[in-house]
Every structure is written in C-alpha cells, then in structure tokens.
C-alpha positions as CSV (number, residue, x, y, z in Angstrom):
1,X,34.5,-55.5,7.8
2,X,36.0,-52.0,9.6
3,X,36.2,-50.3,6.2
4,X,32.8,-51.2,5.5
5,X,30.1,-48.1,5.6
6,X,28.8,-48.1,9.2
7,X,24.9,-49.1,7.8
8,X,26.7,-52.9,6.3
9,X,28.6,-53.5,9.8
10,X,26.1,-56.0,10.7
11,X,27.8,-57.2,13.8
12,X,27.7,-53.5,15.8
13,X,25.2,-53.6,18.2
14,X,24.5,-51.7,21.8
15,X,26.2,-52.7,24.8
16,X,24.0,-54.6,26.8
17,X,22.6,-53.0,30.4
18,X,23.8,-54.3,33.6
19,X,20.9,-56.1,35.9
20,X,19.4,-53.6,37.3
21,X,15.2,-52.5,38.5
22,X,13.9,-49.2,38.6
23,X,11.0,-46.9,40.4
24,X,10.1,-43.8,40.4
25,X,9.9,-42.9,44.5
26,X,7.9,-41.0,46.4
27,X,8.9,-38.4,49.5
28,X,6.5,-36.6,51.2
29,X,7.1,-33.2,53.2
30,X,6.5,-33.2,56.6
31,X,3.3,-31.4,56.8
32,X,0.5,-31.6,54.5
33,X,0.0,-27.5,54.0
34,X,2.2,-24.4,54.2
35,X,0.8,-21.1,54.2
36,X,2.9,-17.9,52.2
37,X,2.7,-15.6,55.1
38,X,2.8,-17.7,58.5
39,X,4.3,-21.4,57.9
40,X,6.4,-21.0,55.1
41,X,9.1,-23.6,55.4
42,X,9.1,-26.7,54.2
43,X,11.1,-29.9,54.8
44,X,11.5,-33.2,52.8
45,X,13.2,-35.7,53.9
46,X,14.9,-37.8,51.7
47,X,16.6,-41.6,51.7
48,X,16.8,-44.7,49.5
49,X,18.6,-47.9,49.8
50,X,20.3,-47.5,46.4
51,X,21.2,-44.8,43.8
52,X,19.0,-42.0,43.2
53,X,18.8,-40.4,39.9
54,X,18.2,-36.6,41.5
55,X,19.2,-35.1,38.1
56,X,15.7,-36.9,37.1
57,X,13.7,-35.6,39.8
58,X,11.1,-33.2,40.2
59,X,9.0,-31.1,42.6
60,X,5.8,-31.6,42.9
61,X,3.0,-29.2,44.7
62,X,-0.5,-27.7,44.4
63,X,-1.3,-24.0,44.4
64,X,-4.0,-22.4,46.1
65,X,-4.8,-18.7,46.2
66,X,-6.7,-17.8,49.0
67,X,-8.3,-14.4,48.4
68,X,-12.1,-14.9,47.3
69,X,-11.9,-11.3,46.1
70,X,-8.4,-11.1,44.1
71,X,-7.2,-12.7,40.8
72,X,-3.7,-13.9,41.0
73,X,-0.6,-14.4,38.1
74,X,2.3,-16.4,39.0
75,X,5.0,-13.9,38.1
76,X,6.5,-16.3,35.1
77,X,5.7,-19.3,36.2
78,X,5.5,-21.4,39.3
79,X,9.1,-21.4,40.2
80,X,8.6,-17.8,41.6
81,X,6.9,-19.2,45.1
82,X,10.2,-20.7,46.0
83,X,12.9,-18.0,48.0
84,X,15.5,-20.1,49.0
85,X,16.4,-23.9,48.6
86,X,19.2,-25.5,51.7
87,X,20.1,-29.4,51.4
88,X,21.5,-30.8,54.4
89,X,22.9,-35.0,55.0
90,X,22.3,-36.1,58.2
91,X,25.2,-36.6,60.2
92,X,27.3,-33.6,57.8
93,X,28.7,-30.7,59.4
94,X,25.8,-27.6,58.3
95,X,24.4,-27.5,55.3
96,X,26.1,-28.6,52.0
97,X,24.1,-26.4,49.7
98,X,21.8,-23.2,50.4
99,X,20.3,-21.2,47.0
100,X,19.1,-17.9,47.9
101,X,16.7,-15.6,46.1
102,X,16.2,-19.5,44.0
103,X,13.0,-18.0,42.2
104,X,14.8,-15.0,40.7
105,X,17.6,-17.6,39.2
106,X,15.5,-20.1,38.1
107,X,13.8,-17.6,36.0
108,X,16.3,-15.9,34.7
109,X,18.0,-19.1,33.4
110,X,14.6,-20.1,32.2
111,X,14.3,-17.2,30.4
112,X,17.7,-16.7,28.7
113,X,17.2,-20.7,27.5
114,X,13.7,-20.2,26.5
115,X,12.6,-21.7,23.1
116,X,9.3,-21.9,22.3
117,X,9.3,-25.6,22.3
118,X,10.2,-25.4,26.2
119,X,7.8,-22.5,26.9
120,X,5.3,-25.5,25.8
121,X,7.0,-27.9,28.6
122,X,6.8,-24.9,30.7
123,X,3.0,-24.0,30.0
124,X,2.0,-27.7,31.1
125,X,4.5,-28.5,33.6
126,X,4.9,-24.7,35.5
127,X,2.0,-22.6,35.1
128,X,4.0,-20.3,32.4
129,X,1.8,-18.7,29.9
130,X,1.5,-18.8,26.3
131,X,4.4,-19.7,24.1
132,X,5.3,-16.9,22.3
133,X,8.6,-14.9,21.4
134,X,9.5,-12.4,23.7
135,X,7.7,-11.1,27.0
136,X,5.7,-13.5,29.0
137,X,5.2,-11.9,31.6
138,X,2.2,-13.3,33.5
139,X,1.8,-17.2,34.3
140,X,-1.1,-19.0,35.2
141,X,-4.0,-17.0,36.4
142,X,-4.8,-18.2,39.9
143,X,-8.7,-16.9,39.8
144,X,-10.4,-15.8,42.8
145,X,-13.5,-18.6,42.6
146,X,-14.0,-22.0,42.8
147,X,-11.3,-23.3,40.3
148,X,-7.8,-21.0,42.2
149,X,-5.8,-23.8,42.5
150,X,-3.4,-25.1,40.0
151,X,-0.7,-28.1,40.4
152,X,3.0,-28.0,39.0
153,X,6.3,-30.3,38.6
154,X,9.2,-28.1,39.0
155,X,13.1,-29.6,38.1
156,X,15.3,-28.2,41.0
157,X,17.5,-26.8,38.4
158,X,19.8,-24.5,40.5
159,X,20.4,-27.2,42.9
160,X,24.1,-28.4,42.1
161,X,23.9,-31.3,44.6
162,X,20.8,-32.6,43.0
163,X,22.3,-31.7,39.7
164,X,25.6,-33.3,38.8
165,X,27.2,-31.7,35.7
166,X,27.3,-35.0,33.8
167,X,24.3,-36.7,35.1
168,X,25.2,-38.9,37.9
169,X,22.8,-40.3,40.2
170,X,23.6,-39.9,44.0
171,X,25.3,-42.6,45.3
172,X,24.3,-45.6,47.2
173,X,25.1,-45.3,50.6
174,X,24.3,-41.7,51.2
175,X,22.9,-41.0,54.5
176,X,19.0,-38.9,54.3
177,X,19.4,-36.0,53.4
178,X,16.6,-32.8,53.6
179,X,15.6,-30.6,50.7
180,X,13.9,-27.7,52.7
181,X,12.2,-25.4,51.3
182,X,11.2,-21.8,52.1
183,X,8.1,-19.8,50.0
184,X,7.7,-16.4,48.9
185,X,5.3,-13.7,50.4
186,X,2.1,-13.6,47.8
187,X,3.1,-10.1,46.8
188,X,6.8,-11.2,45.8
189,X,5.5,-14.6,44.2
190,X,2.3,-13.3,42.6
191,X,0.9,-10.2,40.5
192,X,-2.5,-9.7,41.9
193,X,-5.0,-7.6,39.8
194,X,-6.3,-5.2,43.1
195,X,-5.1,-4.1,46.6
196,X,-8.4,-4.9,48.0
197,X,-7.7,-7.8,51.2
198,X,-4.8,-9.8,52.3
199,X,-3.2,-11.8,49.8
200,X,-2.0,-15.3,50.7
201,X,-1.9,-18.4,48.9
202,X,-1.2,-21.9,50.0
203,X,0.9,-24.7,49.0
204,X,-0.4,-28.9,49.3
205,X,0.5,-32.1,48.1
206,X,4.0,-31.0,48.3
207,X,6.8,-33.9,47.3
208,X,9.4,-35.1,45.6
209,X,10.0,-37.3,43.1
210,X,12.9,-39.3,41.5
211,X,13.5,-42.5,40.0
212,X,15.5,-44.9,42.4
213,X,17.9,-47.6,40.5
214,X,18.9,-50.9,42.0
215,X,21.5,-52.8,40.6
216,X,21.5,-56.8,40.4
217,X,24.8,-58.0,39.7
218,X,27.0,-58.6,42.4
219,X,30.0,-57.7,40.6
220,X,29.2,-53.8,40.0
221,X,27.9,-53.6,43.5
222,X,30.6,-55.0,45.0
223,X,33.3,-53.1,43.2
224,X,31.1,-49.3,43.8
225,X,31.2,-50.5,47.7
226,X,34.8,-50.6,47.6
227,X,35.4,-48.0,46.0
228,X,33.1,-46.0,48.1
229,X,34.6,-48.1,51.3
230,X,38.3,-46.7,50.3
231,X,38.4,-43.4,48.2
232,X,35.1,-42.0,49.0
233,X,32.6,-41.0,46.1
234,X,32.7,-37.2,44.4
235,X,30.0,-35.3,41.9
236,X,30.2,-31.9,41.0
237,X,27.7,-29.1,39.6
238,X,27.1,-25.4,39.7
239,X,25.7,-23.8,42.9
240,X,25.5,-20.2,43.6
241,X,25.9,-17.1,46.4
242,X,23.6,-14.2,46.4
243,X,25.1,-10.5,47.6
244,X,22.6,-7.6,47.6
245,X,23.8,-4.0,47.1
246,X,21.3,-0.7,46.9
247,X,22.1,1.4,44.0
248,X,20.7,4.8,45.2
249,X,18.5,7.2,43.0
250,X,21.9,9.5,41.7
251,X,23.3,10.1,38.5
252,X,27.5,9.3,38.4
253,X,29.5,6.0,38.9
254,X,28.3,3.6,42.2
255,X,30.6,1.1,43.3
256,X,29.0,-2.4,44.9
257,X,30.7,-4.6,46.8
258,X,31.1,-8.2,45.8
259,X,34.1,-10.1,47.0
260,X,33.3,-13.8,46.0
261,X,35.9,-16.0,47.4
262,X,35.7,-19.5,44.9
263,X,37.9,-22.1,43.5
264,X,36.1,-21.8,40.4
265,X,34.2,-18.7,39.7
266,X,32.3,-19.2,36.3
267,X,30.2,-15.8,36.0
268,X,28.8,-13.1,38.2
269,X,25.2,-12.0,37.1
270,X,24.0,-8.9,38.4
271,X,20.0,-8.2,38.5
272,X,18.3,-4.6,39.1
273,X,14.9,-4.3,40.3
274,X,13.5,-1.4,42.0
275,X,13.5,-1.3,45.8
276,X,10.0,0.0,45.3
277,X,8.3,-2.9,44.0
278,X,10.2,-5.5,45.2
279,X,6.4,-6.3,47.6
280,X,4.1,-4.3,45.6
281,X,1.1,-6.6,45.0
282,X,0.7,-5.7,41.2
283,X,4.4,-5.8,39.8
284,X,6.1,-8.6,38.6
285,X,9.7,-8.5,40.1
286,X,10.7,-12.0,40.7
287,X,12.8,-12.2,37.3
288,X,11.9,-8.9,35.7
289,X,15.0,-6.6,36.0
290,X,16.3,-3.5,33.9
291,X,19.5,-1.9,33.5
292,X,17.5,2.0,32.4
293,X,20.3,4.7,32.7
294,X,23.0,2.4,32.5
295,X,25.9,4.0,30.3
296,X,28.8,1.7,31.6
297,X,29.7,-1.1,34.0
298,X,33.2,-3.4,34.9
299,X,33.9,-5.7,37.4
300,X,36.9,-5.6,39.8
301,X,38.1,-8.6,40.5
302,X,41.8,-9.5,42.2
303,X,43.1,-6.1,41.4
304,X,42.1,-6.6,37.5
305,X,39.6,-5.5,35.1
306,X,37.1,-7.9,33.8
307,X,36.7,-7.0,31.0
308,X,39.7,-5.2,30.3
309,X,38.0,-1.8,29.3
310,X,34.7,-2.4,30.7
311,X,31.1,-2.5,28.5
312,X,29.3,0.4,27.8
313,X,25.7,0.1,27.2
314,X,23.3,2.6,25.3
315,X,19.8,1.2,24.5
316,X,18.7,-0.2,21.0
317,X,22.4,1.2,19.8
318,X,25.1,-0.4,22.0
319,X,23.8,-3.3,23.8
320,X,25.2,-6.1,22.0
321,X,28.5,-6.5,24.6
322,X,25.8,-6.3,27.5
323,X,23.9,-9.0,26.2
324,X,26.8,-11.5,25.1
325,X,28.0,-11.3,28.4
326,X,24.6,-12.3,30.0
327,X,24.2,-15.2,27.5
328,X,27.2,-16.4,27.9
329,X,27.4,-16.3,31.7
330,X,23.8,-18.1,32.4
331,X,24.5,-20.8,29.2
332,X,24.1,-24.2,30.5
333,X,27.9,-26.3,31.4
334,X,29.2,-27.6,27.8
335,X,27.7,-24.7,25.7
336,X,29.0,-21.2,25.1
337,X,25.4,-19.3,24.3
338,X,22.6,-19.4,26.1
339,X,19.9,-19.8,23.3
340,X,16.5,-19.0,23.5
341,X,13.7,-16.9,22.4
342,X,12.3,-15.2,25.0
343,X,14.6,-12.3,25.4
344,X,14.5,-10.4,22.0
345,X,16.5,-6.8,21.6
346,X,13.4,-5.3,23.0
347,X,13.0,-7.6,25.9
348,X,17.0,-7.1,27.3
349,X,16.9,-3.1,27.5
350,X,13.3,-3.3,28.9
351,X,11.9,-1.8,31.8
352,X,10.9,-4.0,35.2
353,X,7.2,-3.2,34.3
354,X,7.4,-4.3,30.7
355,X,9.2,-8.0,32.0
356,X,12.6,-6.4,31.1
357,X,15.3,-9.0,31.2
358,X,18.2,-7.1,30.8
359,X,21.6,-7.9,32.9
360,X,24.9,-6.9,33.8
361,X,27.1,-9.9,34.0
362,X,30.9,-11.3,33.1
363,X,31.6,-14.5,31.7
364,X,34.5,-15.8,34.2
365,X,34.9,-19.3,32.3
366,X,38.3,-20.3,30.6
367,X,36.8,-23.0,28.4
368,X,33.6,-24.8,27.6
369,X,33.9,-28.6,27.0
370,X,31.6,-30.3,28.9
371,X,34.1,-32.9,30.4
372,X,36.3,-30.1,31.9
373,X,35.2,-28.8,35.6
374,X,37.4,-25.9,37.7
375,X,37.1,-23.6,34.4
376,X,36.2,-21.1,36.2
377,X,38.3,-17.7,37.8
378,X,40.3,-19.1,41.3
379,X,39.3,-16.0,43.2
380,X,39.3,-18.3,46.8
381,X,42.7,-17.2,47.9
382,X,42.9,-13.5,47.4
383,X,41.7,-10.5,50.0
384,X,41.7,-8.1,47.6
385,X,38.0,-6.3,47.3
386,X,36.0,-7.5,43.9
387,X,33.3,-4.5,43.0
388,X,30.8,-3.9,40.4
389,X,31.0,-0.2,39.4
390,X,28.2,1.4,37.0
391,X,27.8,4.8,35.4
392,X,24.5,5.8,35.1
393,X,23.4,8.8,32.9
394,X,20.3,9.7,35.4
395,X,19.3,9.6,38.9
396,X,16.5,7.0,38.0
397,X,15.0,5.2,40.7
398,X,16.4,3.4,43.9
399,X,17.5,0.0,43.0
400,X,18.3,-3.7,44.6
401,X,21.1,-4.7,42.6
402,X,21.4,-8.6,43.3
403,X,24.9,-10.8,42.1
404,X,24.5,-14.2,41.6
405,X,28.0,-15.6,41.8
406,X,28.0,-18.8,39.9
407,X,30.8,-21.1,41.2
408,X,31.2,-24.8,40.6
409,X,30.7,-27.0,43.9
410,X,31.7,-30.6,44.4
411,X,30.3,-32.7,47.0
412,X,32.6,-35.6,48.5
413,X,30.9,-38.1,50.5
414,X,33.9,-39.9,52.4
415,X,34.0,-43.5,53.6
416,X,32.5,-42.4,56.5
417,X,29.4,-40.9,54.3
418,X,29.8,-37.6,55.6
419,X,29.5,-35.6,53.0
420,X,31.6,-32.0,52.7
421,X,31.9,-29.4,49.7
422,X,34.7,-28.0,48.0
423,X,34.3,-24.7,46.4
C-alpha cells in the first residue's frame, strides 16, 4: 500500500484530538473609560484555570472623539492610540515584557506586510482605510457629530509573551498576569482637520479576548503537571527596546548611540520623524518616517561594520540596499522578505507628510527556518559602543531618530510559576 499514490491510501487518516473543551474568555479592564489626556493607563488583569491561546487573542475597545467642532483620522489605523504595552505575572520579579513607542511598531510591521487582502482585514477589524497599493495614510474618520465613535479588535502583535514564535498557548498554571496599557495624546494618535479646541478622545468597552482550552484526559494533564512540577515550562518570541537619538538640522555624518546588549539581536530598525510634528494636531507621525538627505548610513556594532561597507542611499536611483535591509529586518520569524503592497518605490523614499515609509535598518539574523530560535547577533556580553552613523547631503530638518532593537525573548515559568526572561 506505501507505494501506492497518496489519493488510493485509503487507510491515512488525521490523528484524532485529545479530549479537550474550549471558550473564547472575557477580561475586562479595570475601569470602564480612559481619557487620552488625563487617565490614560489602562490595566487588564488576566487569569484562567487552564491554557490560554494568547497567540489567538485580541484587543477589544471603542473610540470616541470628543471635540464637537473637529474631524478626526486615526493615523493608519487604530493601533496608533496605544504608546507603550508592559505585562507583568503576579508574584515575578518587575515586569517581564514592556513595548515602547508600540504604535509606531505595530504600524510599521503592518505596513511592510501589507497585502491588499489584509488591508481588507484591516479596514473592518482596525479602522484602516481603503485597500489600495501604496499610501494609506488616513484611517477611519472619527467625525465631529453624532456618529464619532468607532469600535476595533487589535492582535497584540509586538507582544512576544502573548506571541510565542510557534504558536503555543500559555501554560496552565500561570499565575494572573496584567496587560497594561498606556494611550497616546490625540495629537500623536489622530490627524485632526483644524486647530480650533482641545482635542481628546476617549477609549470604552476596553477588554481582552482569547480562547481558553481545557483538556479532559487525565493522561496529558498529568504528564504537562509534571513536567511543569520538575523542569519548569519555556516559550519564546520577539520583543523589542526602543532608544531615541536627535539628529540635528546639519549637513555631514551624525553618530547615534545604540548599544543594545542581547543574546539574540535579530535587526535594528531605525525610524526618522521630525521633532516638529511629532504633537502637531494635523500630521500623521505615528508610522510615517523619511530618510530625505540621507546619502549613507552603517551600523557599529562590537567593533565591526554591519554591513561591511555600509549602504548608500540616493532617491529613485540607489535605494534598493536601503529597502532590502528594512524588508528583511521587519519580515515575520520563518520568512526572509517581508511582502506586502503598501510600500511601493515611491512610498520608501517619501516624505513624513506624504506617509513616507522609508527606513534605515540591518538585518542581524544568521538564518531563517522557523524552528531555529537564538539566530540572532549575541551582542549581550560586549561593552564596546554600537552607533548608527548617517551622512546627510543637507541640513534638512531636526529629527527623532527612534531604533527598535528587535531581540528574541524567552519567558521561563519555573516550578514555582515565577516567571523570568532571558534575553
């Protein structure tokens, strides 16, 4: 029968499931509104009797823009309200994961793995606007009337310890934990059509949702307990640190200070947006950036070169290295591109006000199977200064040049069921 075609080999079939129910579950934040400019943090506490499938989950939250006089765009779409994401376990030592400048991240990744057929998901699920290839700049219009309010389901993406590389679901046994959440002012999150009143907007309804699995047979249960009662349980994903630098209005070579210290540094990605408009009411800056006047740029990391003779850049005519780099460097773990439709040629040497999406970044990984973890550059050992250093052909304008360095993280909860990080 085994050198029969596969479509004869009548007695194949699927493995059969293990005894199991599942739910989706509910969490609720602590406090039924938050307010953009006053009470902006929010907390969600967390906990379920068996495994949760995180990777699965989603935010959930309502919109409201406050003005009566101003129209409002979410600046991509609605993952632009959210600054900074922190988990913390009860009973763990700090917190185990903190995403900074989240917003900025989540739209650049969104953007660089755009096809149209996700800008659809995106337009339904997020408040994006319309499908199309290349600049979206604008989402949802948040009108100043009757019908301002809009409601979304965001996946915490950039959120390694929700966000195992393969999938796992958190382990039973795992002690609450709190996804806290801190939102945007209105002029970072929004692009509002006038500078007429104070612009606020206000977030309700906010949970969390995943589906919960319980497992029936005794066996499976009791061999994950021991397991989890002897060696202690592991999952890994990809996290990230944010270092700001200020690239002042000058024409010649700046050097910016980096010096990530990681057991497996996958890429750095560095983002320029005008100090200007990073709270001007009518510019979209949360994950529009530019590289104008760029000629050059190299990282220094560990006393080497990466790349060896750095990547020069000029617009339209040499920004194919440039833009591999980025691609490569924000592609999701087990591919080597980053494929979407949303930055086109015209798009990646754009200008901040036209939704340019255009990056300096290096590629740190060794390989890209999607089984393999710790591909990344060991930089965690060595004091020697890592810089990014640009040549720029003008003076141009004052910039915020922001690094995300993207590192994998693995989370260990021991027997114990404190949890601790390894990076």
């Amino acid at each position: 029968m085994r050198n029969l075609p596969q479509s004869m080999q009548y007695q194949l079939t699927g493995a059969d499931t293990i005894a199991s129910t599942t739910r989706l579950h509910r969490w609720d934040s602590t406090h039924s509104s938050y307010v953009s400019e006053s009470n902006n943090v929010a907390h969600i506490p967390v906990a379920a009797p068996s495994f949760i499938h995180s990777s699965e989950g989603y935010l959930f939250f309502t919109i409201t823009n406050n003005s009566t006089t101003e129209d409002a765009n979410l600046d991509g779409n609605a993952n632009c309200v959210i600054q900074k994401v922190e988990i913390s376990v009860a009973g763990s030592s700090g917190k185990v994961e903190i995403v900074e400048n989240y917003n900025t991240l989540a739209l650049l990744k969104g953007g660089y793995n755009n096809t149209l057929e996700h800008q659809n998901f995106l337009q339904n699920t997020a408040g994006a606007g319309t499908p199309e290839i290349g600049q979206t700049p604008d989402g949802f219009s948040l009108t100043a009337a009757a019908a301002n309010s809009l409601s979304v389901a965001l996946k915490l993406d950039c959120c390694g310890f929700l966000n195992d590389y393969y999938k796992k679901a958190l382990p039973m046994g795992l002690e609450q934990f709190t996804i806290t959440i801190t939102f945007a002012s209105a002029d970072v999150a929004f692009n509002h059509t006038t500078n007429a009143a104070a612009r606020t907007y206000t977030i309700n309804n906010l949970r969390w949702y995943a589906p919960v699995y319980t497992i029936e047979d005794a066996g499976i249960n009791a061999s994950f307990m021991q397991q989890a009662q002897t060696r202690g349980i592991a999952w890994v994903g990809e996290t990230c640190a944010s270092i700001i630098n200020t690239r002042t209005a000058t024409e010649g070579t700046q050097s910016f200070q980096l010096n990530p210290r990681y057991k497996s540094l996958n890429a750095l990605v560095s983002a320029q947006r005008p100090s200007a408009g990073l709270t001007t009411y009518n510019v979209n800056v949360v994950a529009a950036t530019n590289i104008d006047v760029v000629s050059s740029y190299q990282y220094k990391l560990m006393g080497s070169n990466y790349p060896q003779d750095g990547i020069d850049y000029t617009a339209t005519t040499n920004q194919s290295r440039a833009y591999l780099e980025a691609v490569k460097s924000l592609a999701p773990k087990g591919r080597q591109l980053a494929v979407g439709q949303q930055v086109t040629s015209a798009v990646f040497r754009g200008t901040t006000a036209a939704n340019g999406k255009g990056l300096l970044a290096i590629d740190l990984k060794r390989f890209d199977e999607k089984f393999l973890v710790n591909c990344g550059l060991n930089t965690a050992n060595n004091s020697a200064p890592s810089t990014l250093e640009v040549t720029y052909t003008g003076a141009g304008a004052a910039q915020q040049v922001l690094t995300f360095a993207l590192y994998d993280i693995v989370f260990n909860m021991r027997p114990d069921r404190v949890v601790e990080t390894e990076f």
